[in-house]
Biopython code that builds the backbone (N, CA, C, O; Angstrom):
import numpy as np
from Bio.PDB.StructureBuilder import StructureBuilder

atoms = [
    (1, "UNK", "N", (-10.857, -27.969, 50.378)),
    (1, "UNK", "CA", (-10.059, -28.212, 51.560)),
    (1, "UNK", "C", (-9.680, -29.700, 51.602)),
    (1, "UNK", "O", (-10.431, -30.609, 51.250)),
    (2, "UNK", "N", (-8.541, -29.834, 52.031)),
    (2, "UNK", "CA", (-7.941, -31.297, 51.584)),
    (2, "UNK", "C", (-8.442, -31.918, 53.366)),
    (2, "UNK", "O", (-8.589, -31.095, 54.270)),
    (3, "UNK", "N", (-8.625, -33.277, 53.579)),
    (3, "UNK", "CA", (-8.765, -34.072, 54.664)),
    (3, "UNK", "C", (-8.364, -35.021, 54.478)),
    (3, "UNK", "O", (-8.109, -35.358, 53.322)),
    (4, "UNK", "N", (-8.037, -36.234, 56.029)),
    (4, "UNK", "CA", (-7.685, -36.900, 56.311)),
    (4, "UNK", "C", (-8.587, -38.192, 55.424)),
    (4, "UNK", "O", (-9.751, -38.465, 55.718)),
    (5, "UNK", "N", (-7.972, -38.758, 54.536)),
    (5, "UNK", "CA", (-8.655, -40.111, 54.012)),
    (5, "UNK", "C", (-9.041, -40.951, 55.063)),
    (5, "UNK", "O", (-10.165, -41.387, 54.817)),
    (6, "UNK", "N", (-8.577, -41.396, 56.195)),
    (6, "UNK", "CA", (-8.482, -42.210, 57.588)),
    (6, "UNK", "C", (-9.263, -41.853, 58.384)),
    (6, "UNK", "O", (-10.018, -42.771, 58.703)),
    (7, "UNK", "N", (-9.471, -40.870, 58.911)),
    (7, "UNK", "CA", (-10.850, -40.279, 60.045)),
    (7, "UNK", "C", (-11.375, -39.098, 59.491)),
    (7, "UNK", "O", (-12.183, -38.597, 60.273)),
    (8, "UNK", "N", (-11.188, -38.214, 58.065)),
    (8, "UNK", "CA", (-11.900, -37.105, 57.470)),
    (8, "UNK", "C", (-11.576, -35.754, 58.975)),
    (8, "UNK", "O", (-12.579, -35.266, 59.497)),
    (9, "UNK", "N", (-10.449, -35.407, 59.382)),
    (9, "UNK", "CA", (-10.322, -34.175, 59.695)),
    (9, "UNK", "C", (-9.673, -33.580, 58.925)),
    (9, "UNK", "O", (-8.674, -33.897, 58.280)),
    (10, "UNK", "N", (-10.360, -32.512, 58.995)),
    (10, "UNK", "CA", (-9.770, -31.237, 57.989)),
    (10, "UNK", "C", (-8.955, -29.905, 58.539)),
    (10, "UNK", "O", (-8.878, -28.827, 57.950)),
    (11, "UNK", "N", (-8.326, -30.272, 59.902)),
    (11, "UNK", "CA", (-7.246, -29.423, 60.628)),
    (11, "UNK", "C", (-6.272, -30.344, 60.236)),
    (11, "UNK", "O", (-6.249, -31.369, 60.917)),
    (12, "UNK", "N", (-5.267, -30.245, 59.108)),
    (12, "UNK", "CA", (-4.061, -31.129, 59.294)),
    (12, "UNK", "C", (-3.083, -29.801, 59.583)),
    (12, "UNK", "O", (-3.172, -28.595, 59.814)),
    (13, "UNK", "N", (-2.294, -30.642, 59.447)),
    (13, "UNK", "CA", (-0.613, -29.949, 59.802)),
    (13, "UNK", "C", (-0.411, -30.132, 58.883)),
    (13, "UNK", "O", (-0.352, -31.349, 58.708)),
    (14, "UNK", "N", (-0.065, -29.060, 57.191)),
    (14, "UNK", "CA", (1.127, -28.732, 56.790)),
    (14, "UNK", "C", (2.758, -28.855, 57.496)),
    (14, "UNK", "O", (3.242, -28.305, 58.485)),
    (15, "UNK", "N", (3.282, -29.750, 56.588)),
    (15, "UNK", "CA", (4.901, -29.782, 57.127)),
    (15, "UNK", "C", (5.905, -29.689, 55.923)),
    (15, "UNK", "O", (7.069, -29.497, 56.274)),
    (16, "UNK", "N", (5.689, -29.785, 54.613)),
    (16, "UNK", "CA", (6.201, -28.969, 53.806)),
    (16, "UNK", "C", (5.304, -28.671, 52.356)),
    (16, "UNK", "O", (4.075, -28.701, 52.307)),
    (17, "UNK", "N", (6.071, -28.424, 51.376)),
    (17, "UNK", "CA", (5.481, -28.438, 50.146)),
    (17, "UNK", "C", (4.390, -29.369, 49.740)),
    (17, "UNK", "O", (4.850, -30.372, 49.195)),
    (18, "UNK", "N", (3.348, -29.360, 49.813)),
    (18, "UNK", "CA", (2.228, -30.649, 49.298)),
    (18, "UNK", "C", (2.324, -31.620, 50.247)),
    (18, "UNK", "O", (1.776, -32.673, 49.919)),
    (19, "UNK", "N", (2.737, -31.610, 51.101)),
    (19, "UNK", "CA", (2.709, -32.451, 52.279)),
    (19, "UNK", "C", (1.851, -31.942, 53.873)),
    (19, "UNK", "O", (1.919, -30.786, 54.292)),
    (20, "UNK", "N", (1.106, -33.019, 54.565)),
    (20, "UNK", "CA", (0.342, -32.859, 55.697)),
    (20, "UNK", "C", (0.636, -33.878, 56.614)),
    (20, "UNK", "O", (1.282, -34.914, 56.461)),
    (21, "UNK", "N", (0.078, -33.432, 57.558)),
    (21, "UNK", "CA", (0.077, -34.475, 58.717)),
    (21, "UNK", "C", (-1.060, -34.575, 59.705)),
    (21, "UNK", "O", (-1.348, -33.632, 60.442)),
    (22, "UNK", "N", (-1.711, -35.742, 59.713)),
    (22, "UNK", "CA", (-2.627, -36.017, 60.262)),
    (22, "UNK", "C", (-2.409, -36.344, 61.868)),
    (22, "UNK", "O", (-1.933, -37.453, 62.114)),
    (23, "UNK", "N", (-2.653, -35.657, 62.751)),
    (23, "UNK", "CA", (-1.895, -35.422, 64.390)),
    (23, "UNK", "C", (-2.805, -36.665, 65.018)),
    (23, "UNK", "O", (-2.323, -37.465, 65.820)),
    (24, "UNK", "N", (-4.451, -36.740, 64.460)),
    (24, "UNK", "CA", (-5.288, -37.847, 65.172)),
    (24, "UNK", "C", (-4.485, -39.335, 64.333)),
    (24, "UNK", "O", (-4.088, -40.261, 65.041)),
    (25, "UNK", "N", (-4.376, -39.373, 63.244)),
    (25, "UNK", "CA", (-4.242, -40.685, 62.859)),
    (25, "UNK", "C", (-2.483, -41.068, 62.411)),
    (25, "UNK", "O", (-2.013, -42.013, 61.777)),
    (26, "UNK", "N", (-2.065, -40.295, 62.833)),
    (26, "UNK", "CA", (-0.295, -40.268, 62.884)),
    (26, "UNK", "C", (0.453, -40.480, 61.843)),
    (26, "UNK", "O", (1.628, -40.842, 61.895)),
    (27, "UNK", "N", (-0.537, -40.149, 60.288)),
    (27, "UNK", "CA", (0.238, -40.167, 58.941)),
    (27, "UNK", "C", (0.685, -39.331, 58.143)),
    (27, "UNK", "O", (0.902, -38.239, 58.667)),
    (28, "UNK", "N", (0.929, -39.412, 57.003)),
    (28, "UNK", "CA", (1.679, -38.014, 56.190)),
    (28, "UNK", "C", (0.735, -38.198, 55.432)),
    (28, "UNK", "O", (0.114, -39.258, 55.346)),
    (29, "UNK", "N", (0.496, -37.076, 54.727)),
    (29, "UNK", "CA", (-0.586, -37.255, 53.328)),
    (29, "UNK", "C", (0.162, -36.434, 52.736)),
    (29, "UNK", "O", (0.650, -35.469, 53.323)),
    (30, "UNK", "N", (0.491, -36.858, 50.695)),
    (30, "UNK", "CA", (1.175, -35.666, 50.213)),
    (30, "UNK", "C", (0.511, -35.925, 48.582)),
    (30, "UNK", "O", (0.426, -36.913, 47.852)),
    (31, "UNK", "N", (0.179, -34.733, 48.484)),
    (31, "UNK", "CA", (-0.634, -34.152, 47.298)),
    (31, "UNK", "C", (0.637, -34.823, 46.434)),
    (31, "UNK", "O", (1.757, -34.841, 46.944)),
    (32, "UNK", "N", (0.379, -35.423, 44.975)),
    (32, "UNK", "CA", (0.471, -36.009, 44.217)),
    (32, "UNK", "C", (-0.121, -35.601, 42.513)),
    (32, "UNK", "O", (-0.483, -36.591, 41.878)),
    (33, "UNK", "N", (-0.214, -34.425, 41.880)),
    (33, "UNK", "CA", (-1.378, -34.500, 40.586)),
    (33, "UNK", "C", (-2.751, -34.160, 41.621)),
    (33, "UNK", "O", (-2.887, -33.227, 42.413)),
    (34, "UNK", "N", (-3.497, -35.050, 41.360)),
    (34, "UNK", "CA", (-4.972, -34.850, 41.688)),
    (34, "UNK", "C", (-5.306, -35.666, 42.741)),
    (34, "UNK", "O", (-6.455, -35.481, 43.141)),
    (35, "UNK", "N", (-4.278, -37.042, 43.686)),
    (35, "UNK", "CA", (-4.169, -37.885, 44.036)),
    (35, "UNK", "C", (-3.457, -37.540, 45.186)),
    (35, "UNK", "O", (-2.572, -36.689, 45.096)),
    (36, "UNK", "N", (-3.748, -38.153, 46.414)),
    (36, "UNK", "CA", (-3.028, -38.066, 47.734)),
    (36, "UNK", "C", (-2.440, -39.391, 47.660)),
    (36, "UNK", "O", (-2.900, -40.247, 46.905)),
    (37, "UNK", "N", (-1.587, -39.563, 48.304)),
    (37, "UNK", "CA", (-0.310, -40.545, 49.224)),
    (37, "UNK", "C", (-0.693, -40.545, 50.197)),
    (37, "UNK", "O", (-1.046, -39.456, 50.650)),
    (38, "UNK", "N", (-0.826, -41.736, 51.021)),
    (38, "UNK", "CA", (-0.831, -42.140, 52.145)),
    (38, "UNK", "C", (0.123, -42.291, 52.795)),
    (38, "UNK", "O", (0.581, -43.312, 52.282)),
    (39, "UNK", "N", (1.252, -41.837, 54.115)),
    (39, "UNK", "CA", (1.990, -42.587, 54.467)),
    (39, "UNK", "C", (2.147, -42.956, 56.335)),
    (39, "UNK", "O", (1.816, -42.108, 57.164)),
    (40, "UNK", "N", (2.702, -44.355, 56.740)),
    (40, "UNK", "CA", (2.692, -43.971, 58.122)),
    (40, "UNK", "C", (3.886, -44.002, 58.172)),
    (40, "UNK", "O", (4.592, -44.658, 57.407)),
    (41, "UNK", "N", (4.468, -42.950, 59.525)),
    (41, "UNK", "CA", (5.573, -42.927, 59.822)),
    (41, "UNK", "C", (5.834, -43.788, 61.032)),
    (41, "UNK", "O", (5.188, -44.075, 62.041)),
    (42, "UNK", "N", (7.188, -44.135, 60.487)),
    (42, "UNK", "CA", (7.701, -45.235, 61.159)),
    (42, "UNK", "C", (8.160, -44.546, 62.338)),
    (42, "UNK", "O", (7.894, -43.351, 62.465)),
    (43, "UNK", "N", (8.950, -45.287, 63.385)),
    (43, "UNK", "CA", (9.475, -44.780, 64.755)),
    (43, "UNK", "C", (10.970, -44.481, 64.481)),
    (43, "UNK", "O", (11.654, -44.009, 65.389)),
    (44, "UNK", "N", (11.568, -44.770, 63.115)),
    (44, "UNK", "CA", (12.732, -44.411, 62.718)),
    (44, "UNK", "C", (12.490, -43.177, 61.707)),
    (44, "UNK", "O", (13.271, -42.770, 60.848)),
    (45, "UNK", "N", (11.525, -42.807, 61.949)),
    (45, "UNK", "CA", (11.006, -41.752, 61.205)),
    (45, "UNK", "C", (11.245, -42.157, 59.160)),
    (45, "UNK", "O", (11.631, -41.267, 58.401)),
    (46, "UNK", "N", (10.998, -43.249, 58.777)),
    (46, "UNK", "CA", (11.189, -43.790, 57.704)),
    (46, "UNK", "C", (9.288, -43.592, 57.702)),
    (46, "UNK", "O", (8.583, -43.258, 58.655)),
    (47, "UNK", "N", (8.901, -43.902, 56.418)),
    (47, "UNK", "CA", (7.620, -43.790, 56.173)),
    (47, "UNK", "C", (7.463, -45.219, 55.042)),
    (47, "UNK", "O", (8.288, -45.768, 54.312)),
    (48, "UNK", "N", (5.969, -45.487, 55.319)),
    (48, "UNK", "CA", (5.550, -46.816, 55.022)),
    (48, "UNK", "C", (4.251, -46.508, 54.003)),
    (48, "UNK", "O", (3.294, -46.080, 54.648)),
    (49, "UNK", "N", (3.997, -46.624, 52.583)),
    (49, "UNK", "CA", (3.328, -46.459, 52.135)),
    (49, "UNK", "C", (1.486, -47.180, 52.570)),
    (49, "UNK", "O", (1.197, -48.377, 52.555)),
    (50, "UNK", "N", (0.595, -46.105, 52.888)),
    (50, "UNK", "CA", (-0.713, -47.423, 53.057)),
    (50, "UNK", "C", (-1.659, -46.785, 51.838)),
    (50, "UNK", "O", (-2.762, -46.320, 52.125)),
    (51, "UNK", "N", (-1.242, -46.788, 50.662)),
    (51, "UNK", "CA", (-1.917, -46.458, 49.294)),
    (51, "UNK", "C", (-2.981, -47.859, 49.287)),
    (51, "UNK", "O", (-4.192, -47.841, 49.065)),
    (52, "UNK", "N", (-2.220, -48.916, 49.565)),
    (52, "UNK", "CA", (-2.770, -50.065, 49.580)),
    (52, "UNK", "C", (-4.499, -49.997, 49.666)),
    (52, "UNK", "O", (-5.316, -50.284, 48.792)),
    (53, "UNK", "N", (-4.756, -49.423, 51.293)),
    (53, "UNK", "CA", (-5.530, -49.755, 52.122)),
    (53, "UNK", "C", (-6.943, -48.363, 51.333)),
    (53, "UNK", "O", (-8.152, -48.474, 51.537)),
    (54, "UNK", "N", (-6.526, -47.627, 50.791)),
    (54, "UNK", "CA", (-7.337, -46.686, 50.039)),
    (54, "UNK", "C", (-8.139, -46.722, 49.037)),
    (54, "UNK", "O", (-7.518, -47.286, 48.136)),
    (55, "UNK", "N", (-9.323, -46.399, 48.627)),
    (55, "UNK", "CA", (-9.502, -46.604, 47.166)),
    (55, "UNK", "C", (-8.775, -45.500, 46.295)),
    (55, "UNK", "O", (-8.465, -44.408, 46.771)),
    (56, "UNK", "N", (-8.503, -45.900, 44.856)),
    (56, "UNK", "CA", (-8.909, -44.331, 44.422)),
    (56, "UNK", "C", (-9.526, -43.381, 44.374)),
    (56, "UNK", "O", (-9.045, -42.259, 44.212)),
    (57, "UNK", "N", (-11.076, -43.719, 44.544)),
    (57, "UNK", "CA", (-11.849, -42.825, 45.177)),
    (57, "UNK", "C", (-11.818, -42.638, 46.531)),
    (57, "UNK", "O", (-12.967, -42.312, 46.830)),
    (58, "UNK", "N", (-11.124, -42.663, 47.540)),
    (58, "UNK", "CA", (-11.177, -42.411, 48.686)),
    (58, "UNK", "C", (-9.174, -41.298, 49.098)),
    (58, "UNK", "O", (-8.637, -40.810, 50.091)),
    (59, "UNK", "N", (-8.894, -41.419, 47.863)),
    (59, "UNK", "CA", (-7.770, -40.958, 47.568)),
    (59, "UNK", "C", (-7.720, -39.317, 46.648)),
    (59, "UNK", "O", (-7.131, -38.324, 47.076)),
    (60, "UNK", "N", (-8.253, -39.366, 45.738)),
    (60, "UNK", "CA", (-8.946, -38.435, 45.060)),
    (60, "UNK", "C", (-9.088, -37.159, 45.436)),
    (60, "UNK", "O", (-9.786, -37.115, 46.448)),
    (61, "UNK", "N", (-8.662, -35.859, 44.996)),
    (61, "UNK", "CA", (-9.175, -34.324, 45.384)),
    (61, "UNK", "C", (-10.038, -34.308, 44.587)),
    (61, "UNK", "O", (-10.070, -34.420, 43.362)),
    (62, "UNK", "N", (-10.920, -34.126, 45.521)),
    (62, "UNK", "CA", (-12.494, -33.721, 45.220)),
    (62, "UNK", "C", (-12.065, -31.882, 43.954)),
    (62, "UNK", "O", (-11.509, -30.833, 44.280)),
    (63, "UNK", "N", (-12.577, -32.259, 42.794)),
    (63, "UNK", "CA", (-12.032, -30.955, 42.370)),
    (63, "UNK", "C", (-13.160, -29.263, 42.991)),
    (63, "UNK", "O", (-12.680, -28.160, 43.255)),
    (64, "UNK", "N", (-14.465, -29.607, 43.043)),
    (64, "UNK", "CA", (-15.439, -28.839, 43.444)),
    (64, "UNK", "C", (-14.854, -28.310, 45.001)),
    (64, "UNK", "O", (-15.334, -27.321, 45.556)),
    (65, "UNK", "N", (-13.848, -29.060, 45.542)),
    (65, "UNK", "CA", (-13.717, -28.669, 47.225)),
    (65, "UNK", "C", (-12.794, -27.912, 47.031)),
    (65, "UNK", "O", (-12.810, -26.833, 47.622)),
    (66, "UNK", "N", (-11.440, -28.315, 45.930)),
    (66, "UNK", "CA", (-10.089, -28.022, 46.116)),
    (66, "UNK", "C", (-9.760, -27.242, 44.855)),
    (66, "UNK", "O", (-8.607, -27.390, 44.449)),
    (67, "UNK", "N", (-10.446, -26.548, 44.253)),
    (67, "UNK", "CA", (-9.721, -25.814, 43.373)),
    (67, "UNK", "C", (-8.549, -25.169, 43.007)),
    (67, "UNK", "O", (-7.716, -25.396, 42.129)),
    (68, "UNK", "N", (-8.638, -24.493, 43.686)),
    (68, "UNK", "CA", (-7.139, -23.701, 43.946)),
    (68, "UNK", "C", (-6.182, -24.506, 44.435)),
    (68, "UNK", "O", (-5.038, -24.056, 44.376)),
    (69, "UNK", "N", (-6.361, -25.762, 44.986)),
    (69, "UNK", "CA", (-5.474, -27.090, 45.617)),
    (69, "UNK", "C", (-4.793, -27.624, 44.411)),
    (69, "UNK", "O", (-3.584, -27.675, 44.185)),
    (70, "UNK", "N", (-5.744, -27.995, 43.712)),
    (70, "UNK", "CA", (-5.004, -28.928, 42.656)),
    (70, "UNK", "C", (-4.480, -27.894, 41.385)),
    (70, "UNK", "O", (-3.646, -28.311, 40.582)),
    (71, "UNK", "N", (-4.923, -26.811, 41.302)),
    (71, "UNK", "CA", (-3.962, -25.612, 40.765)),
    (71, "UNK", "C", (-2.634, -25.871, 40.798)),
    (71, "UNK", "O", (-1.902, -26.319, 39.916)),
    (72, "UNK", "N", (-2.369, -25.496, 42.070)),
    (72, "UNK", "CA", (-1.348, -24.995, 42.140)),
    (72, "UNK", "C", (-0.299, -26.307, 42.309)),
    (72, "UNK", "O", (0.912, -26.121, 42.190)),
    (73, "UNK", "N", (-0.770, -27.458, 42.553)),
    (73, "UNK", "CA", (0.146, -28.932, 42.576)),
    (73, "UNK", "C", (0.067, -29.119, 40.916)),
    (73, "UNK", "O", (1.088, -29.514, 40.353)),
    (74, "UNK", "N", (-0.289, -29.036, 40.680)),
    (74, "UNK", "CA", (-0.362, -29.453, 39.083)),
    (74, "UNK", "C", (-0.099, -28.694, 38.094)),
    (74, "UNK", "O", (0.007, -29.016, 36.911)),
    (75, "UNK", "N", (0.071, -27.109, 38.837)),
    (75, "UNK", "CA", (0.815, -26.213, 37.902)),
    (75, "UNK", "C", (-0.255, -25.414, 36.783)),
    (75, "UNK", "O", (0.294, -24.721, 35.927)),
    (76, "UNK", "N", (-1.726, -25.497, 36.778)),
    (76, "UNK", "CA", (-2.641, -25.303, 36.145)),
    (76, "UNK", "C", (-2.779, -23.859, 36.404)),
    (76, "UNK", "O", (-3.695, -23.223, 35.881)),
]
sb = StructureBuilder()
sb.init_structure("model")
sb.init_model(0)
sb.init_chain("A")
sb.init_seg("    ")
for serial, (resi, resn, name, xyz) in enumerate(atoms, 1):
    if name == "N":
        sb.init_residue(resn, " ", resi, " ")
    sb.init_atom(name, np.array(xyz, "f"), 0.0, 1.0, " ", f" {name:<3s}", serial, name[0])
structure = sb.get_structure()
Protein backbone atom coordinates (compact mmCIF):
# COMPACT_ATOMS: atom_id res chain seq x y z
CA UNK A 1 0.00 0.00 0.00
CA UNK A 2 1.55 3.21 -1.14
CA UNK A 3 1.58 6.34 1.69
CA UNK A 4 2.13 9.71 2.21
CA UNK A 5 6.15 10.28 2.45
CA UNK A 6 5.12 13.69 4.58
CA UNK A 7 2.75 12.46 7.45
CA UNK A 8 2.59 8.38 6.36
CA UNK A 9 -1.35 8.27 5.63
CA UNK A 10 -2.35 5.60 3.70
CA UNK A 11 -6.05 6.94 2.62
CA UNK A 12 -4.81 9.00 -0.38
CA UNK A 13 -6.86 10.14 -3.21
CA UNK A 14 -6.11 8.57 -6.47
CA UNK A 15 -6.61 11.34 -9.22
CA UNK A 16 -5.26 9.68 -12.19
CA UNK A 17 -2.96 7.06 -13.60
CA UNK A 18 -0.01 6.57 -10.91
CA UNK A 19 -0.92 9.61 -9.40
CA UNK A 20 -2.33 10.51 -5.57
CA UNK A 21 -3.20 13.08 -3.46
CA UNK A 22 -2.48 13.63 -0.11
CA UNK A 23 -5.88 15.72 1.32
CA UNK A 24 -3.85 16.15 5.02
CA UNK A 25 -0.61 17.45 3.51
CA UNK A 26 -1.94 19.11 0.16
CA UNK A 27 0.52 17.25 -2.36
CA UNK A 28 0.53 15.02 -5.41
CA UNK A 29 2.54 11.90 -5.17
CA UNK A 30 3.09 10.03 -8.57
CA UNK A 31 4.50 6.57 -8.88
CA UNK A 32 7.58 6.81 -11.04
CA UNK A 33 9.48 2.96 -11.69
CA UNK A 34 9.92 2.01 -8.06
CA UNK A 35 10.20 5.75 -6.91
CA UNK A 36 7.52 8.36 -5.89
CA UNK A 37 7.51 12.20 -6.89
CA UNK A 38 6.76 14.58 -4.62
CA UNK A 39 4.75 17.48 -5.67
CA UNK A 40 3.04 20.69 -4.07
CA UNK A 41 0.42 22.26 -5.79
CA UNK A 42 0.54 25.61 -6.40
CA UNK A 43 -2.67 28.03 -6.09
CA UNK A 44 -2.40 28.32 -9.93
CA UNK A 45 -2.75 24.83 -9.81
CA UNK A 46 0.98 24.52 -11.38
CA UNK A 47 2.95 21.97 -9.22
CA UNK A 48 6.35 22.47 -7.50
CA UNK A 49 8.65 19.63 -7.23
CA UNK A 50 9.74 18.80 -3.20
CA UNK A 51 11.94 15.58 -4.35
CA UNK A 52 14.45 17.83 -2.78
CA UNK A 53 13.24 17.58 0.77
CA UNK A 54 13.01 13.47 0.58
CA UNK A 55 15.47 10.85 0.87
CA UNK A 56 15.61 8.13 -1.50
CA UNK A 57 14.84 6.02 1.04
CA UNK A 58 12.00 7.89 2.23
CA UNK A 59 10.87 7.96 -1.47
CA UNK A 60 11.14 4.32 -2.30
CA UNK A 61 8.15 1.50 -2.75
CA UNK A 62 8.72 -0.64 -0.19
CA UNK A 63 8.63 -3.82 -2.61
CA UNK A 64 7.34 -6.42 0.37
CA UNK A 65 4.21 -3.73 0.87
CA UNK A 66 3.57 -2.98 -2.85
CA UNK A 67 3.81 -5.76 -5.02
CA UNK A 68 1.29 -5.67 -7.28
CA UNK A 69 2.06 -1.62 -7.12
CA UNK A 70 5.20 -1.64 -8.69
CA UNK A 71 3.93 -4.43 -11.20
CA UNK A 72 1.89 -2.86 -12.77
CA UNK A 73 3.91 0.85 -13.01
CA UNK A 74 6.77 -0.85 -14.31
CA UNK A 75 5.03 -3.15 -16.54
CA UNK A 76 6.50 -6.40 -14.76
Amino acid sequence: MIHCPNCHLKDLGKIGNHQYYCGRCCIEIVIQKEHLSVFQVEEDGSLSSLDDLFSEEERRINREESPQLIQKVSGR
